[in-house]
C-alpha positions as CSV (number, residue, x, y, z in Angstrom):
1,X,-22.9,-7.9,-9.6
2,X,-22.9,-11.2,-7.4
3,X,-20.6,-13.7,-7.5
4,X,-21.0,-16.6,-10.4
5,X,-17.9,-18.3,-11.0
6,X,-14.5,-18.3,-9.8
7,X,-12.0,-15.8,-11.0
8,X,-8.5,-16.5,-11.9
9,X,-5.5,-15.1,-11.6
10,X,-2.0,-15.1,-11.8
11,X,1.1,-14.4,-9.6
12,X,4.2,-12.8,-11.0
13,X,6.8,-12.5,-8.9
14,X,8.1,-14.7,-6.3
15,X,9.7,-12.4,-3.8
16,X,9.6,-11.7,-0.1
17,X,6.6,-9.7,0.2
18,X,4.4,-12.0,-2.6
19,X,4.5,-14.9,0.1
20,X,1.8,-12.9,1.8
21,X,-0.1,-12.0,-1.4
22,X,-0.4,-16.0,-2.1
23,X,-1.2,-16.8,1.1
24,X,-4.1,-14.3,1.2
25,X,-5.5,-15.6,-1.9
26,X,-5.4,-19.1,-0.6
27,X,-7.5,-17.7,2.7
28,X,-10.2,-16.1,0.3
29,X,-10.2,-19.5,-2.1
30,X,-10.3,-21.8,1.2
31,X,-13.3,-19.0,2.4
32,X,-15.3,-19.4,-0.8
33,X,-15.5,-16.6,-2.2
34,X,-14.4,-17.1,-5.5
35,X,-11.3,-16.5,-6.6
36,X,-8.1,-18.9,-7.2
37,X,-4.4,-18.4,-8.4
38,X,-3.8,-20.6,-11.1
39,X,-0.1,-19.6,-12.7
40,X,3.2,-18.6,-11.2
41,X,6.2,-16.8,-13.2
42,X,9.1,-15.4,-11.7
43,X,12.4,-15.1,-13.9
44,X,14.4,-16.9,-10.8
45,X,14.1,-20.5,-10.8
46,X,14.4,-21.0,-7.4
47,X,12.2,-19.0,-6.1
48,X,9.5,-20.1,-8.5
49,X,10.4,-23.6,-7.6
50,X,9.3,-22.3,-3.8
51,X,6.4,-21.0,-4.5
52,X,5.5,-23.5,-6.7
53,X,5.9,-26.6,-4.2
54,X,4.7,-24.4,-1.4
55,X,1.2,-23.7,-3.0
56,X,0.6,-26.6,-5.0
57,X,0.3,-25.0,-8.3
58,X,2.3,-26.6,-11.3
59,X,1.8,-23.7,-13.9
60,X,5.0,-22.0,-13.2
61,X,6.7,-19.8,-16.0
62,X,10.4,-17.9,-16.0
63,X,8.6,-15.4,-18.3
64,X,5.7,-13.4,-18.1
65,X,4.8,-13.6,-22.0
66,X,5.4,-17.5,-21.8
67,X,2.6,-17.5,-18.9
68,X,0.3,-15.1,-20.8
69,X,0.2,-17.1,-24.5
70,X,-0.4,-20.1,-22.0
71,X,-3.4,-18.9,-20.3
72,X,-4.7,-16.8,-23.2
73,X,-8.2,-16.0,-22.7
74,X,-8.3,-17.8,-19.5
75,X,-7.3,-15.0,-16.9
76,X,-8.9,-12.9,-15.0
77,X,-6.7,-10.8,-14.1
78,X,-2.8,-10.6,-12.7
79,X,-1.2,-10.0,-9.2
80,X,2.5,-7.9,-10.0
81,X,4.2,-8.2,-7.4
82,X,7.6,-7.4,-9.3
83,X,9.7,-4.3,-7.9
84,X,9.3,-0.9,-9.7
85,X,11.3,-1.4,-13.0
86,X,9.2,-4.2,-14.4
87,X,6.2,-2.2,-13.8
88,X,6.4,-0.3,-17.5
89,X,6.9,-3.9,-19.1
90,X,4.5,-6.2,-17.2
91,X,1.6,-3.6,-17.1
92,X,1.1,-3.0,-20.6
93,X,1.8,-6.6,-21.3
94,X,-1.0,-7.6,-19.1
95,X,-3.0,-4.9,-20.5
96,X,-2.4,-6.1,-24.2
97,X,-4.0,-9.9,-22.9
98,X,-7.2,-8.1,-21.8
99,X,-7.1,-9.1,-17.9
100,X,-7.6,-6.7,-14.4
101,X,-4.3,-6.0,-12.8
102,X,-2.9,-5.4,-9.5
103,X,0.3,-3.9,-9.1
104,X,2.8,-3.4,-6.2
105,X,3.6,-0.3,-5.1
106,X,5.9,2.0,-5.2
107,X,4.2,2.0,-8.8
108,X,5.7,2.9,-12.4
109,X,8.9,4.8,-10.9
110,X,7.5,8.2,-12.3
111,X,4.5,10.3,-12.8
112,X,5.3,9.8,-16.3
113,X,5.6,6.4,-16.3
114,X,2.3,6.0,-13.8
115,X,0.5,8.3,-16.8
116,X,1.1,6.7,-19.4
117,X,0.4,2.7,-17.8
118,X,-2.7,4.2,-16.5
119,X,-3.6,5.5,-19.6
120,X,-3.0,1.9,-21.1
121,X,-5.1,0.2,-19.0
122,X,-7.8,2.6,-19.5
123,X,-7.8,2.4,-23.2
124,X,-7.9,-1.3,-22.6
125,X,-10.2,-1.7,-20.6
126,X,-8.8,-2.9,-17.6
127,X,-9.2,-1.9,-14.1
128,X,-5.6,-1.2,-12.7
129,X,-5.6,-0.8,-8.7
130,X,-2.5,-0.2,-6.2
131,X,-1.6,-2.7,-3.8
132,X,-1.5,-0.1,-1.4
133,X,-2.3,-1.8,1.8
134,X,-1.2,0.2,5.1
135,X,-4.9,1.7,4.7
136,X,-6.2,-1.4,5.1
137,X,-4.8,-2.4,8.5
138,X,-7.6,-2.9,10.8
139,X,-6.5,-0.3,13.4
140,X,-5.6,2.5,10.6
141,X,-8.8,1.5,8.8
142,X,-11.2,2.1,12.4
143,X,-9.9,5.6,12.8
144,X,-10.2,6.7,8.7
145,X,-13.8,5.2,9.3
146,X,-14.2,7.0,13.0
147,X,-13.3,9.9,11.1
148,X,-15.5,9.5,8.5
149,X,-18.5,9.4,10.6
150,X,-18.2,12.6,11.8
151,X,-17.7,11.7,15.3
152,X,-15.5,14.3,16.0
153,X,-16.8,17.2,13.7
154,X,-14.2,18.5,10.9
155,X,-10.6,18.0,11.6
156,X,-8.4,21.0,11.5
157,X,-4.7,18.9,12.4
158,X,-3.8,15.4,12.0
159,X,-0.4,13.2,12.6
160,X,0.4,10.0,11.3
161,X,3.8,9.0,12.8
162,X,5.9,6.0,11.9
163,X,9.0,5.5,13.6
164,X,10.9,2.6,14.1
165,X,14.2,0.5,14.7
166,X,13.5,-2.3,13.2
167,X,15.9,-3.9,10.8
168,X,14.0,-3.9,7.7
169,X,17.5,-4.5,4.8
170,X,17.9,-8.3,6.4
171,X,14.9,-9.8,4.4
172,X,15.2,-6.8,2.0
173,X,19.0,-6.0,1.2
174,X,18.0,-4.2,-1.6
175,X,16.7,-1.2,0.7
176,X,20.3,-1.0,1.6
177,X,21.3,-0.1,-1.4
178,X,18.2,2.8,-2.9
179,X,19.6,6.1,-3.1
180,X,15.7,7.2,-2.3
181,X,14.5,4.7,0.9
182,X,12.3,5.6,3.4
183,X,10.2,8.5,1.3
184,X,9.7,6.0,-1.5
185,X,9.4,2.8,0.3
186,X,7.9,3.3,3.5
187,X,6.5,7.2,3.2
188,X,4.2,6.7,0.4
189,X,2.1,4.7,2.9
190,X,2.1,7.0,5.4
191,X,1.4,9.9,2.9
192,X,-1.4,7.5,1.7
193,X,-3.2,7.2,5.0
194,X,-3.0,10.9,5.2
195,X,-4.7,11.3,1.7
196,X,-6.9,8.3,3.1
197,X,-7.9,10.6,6.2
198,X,-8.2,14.1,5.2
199,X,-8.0,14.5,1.3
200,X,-5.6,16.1,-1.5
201,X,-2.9,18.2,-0.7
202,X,-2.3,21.5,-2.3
203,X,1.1,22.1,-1.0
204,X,3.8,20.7,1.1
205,X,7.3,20.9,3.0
206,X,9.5,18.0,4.1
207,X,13.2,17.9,5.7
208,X,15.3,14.1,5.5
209,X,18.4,13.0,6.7
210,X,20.6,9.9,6.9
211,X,21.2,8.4,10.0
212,X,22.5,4.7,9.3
213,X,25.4,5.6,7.6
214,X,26.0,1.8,5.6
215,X,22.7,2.6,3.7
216,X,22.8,4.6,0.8
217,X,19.4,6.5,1.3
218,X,17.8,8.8,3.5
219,X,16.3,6.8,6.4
220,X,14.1,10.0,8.5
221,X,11.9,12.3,7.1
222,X,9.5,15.1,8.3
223,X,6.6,16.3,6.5
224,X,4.2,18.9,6.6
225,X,0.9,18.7,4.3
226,X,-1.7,21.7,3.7
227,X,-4.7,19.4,2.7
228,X,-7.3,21.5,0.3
229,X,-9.6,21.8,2.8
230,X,-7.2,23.4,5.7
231,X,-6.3,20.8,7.5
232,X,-2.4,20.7,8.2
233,X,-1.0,17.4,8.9
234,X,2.8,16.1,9.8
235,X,4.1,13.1,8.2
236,X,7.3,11.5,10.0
237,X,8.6,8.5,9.4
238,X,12.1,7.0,10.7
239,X,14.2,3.5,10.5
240,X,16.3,5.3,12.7
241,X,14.7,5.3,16.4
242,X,16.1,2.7,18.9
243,X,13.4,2.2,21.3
244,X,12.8,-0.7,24.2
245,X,9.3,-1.3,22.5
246,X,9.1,-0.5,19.0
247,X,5.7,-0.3,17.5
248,X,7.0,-2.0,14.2
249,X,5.1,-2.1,11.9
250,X,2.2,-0.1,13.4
251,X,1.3,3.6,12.2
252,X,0.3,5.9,15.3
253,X,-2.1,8.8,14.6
254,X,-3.1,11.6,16.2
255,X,-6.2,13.9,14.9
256,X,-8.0,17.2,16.1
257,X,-11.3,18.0,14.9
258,X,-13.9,20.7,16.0
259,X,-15.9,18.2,18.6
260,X,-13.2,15.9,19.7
261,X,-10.2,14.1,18.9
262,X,-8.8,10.5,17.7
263,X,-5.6,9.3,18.9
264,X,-4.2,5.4,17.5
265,X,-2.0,4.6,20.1
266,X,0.8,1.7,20.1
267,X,-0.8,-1.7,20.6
268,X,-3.6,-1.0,19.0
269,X,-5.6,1.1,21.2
270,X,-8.0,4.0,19.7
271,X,-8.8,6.8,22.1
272,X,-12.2,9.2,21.0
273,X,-12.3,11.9,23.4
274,X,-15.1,13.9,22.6
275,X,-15.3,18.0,24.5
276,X,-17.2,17.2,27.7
277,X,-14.1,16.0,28.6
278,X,-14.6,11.7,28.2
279,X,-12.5,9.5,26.3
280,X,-13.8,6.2,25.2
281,X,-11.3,3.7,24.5
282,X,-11.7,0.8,21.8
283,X,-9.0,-2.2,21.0
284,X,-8.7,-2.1,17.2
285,X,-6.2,-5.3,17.2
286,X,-6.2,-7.4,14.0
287,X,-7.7,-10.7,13.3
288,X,-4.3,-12.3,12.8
289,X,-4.9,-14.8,9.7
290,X,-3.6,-18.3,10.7
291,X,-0.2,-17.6,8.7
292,X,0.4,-14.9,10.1
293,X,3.5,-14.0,12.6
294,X,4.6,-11.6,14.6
295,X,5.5,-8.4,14.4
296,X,4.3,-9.2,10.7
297,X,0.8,-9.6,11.7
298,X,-1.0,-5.9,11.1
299,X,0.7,-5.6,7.6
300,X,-0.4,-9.5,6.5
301,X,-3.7,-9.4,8.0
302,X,-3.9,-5.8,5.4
303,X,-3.0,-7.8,2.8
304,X,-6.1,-10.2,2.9
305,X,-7.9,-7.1,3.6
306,X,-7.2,-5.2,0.8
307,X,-7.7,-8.2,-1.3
308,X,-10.7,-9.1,-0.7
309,X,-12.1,-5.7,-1.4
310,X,-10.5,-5.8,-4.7
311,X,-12.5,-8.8,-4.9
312,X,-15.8,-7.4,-3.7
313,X,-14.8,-4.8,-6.4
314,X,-14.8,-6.9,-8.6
315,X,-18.3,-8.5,-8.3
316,X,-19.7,-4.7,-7.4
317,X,-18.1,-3.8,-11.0
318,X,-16.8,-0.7,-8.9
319,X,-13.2,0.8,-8.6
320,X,-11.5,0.0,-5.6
321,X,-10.0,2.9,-3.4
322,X,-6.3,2.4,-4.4
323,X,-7.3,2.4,-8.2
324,X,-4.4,3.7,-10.8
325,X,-5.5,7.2,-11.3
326,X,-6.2,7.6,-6.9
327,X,-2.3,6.2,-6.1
328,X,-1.2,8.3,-9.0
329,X,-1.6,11.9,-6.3
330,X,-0.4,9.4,-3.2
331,X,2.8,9.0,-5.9
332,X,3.1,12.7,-6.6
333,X,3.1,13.8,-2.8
334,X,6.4,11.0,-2.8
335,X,8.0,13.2,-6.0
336,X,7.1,16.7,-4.1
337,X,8.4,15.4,-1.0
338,X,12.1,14.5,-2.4
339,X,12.1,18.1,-4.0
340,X,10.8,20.0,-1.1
341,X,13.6,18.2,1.1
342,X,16.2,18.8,-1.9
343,X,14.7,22.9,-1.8
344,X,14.1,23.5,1.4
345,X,10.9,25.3,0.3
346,X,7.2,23.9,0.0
347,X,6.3,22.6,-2.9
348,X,2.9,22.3,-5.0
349,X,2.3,18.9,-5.9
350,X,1.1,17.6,-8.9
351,X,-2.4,15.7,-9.1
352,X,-4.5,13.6,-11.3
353,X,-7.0,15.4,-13.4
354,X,-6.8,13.9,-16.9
């Protein structure tokens, strides 16, 4: 399908993280390539009254139904950028109005939940996809696709390590206050690059602790992944680290296969050494999109990535990667890590095969 019109869309939810979802949209409207945001709603005033002087667009609603009757049959479809508990409301709502959705992870707040709103959308209809963007940095995204083209045979062991200092509760207090943090909020994207590299995983273990003692979560955890086709991998991830030159927010990776071996190193630097013994170095920086600031840049310019393959989706009339039923086994690997760590015994996770 090519491109014929412009599609439209709407915003709900005017938080911290939406900023960069709006001002991604703007980039691919200013590009041309079809697609404009034409509503705002968010149930705090303020914050809609931002957003709404900040972008120029007048149609702002405190409620998501009031936005909805509004634009009845003239969306396209509807960014969600709400935090988990709206998900089981908003979904079904947008679902009920006929129009595509995105949705912000950590999605639905159960498997349950994630079930049944992806069996909404389904009988619907409607495409539901995952903003699920850490796949989509430009350094993470060269090594899955290194990977992928076999440059360093089948891998047999693989680490995707995330560890950090940074102070992540000042623009999101919230965080503070989770009684499950950094598996739920930052682990699921880890756990989704390791899906993203080296498939499903049939079982795994996973140890957490709390370091910062003013939050109310667990802020380090260790993982372990048996992937179904043998590859072991080790998830870590940690708010915890003090170091002179944190990597935040970038994901380091190491991977072992039968001809060579990848390794993502801090500032963006991918090493494929293959087994005479070379190493050929590329710099996988990103294309920082004029918004964008620092250290902020590889997560917003994955933001614009991400979208516009949704929006290439859309055209192609094809899924995108991070589609309901794919983040539904990148969910349950979150649910089997909090009970392997609550066990202390490996646990089989539970996977999407409705």
């Amino acid at each position: 399908m090519t491109q014929q019109r412009t599609v439209r869309g709407a915003l709900i939810g005017c938080g911290f993280f939406a900023e960069n979802q709006m001002r991604a949209w703007r980039d691919l409207h200013e590009m041309g390539k079809g697609v404009e945001i034409v509503a705002l709603c968010d149930r705090d005033p303020q914050r809609l009254a931002y957003f709404r002087d900040l972008f120029g667009i007048e149609a702002a609603y405190t409620e998501a139904e009031t936005l909805f009757a509004a634009f009845a049959g003239k969306l396209d479809f509807v960014d969600i950028a709400t935090t988990t508990p709206s998900h089981a409301t908003l979904v079904p709502l947008a679902a009920r109005h006929g129009v595509d959705i995105i949705c912000q992870k950590p999605f639905a707040g159960s498997l349950e939940n994630a079930s049944r709103l992806i069996a909404q959308c389904s009988a619907s209809g409607v495409s539901l996809g995952i903003h699920e963007n850490f796949r989509w940095q430009h350094a993470v995204r060269q090594t899955i696709e290194t990977l992928r083209s076999g440059r360093i045979g089948r891998p047999f062991f693989g680490r995707i390590s995330y560890r950090s200092g940074f102070d992540v509760y000042a623009a999101q207090p919230y965080l503070a206050r989770a009684e499950r943090f950094i598996l739920e909020d930052l682990g699921i994207h880890v756990l989704d690059i390791a899906r993203a590299l080296f498939g499903e995983v049939a079982r795994l273990s996973c140890e957490t602790t709390r370091i910062n003692a003013a939050i109310a979560g667990e802020d380090v955890a260790t993982l372990m992944l048996q992937h179904d086709d043998g590859i072991t991998s080790v998830v870590d991830c940690s708010y915890a680290t003090r170091l002179a030159d944190d990597p935040f927010p970038q994901s380091l990776i190491e991977v072992d296969g039968i001809h060579g071996s990848l390794r993502l190193r801090q500032d963006f630097v991918l090493e494929i050494h293959d087994t005479g013994g070379h190493c050929e170095v590329q710099t996988v920086r990103p294309e920082p999109p004029a918004w964008s600031e620092s250290p902020w840049v590889p997560i917003q310019a994955s933001v614009l990535a991400f979208q516009a393959d949704w929006l290439e989706a859309y055209w192609q009339n094809r899924p995108i990667e991070t589609r309901g039923e794919d983040n539904y086994n990148t969910l349950a690997l979150v649910e089997a890590a909090y009970e392997a760590a609550a066990t202390h015994q490996s646990v089989i996770p539970e996977r999407w095969n409705r």
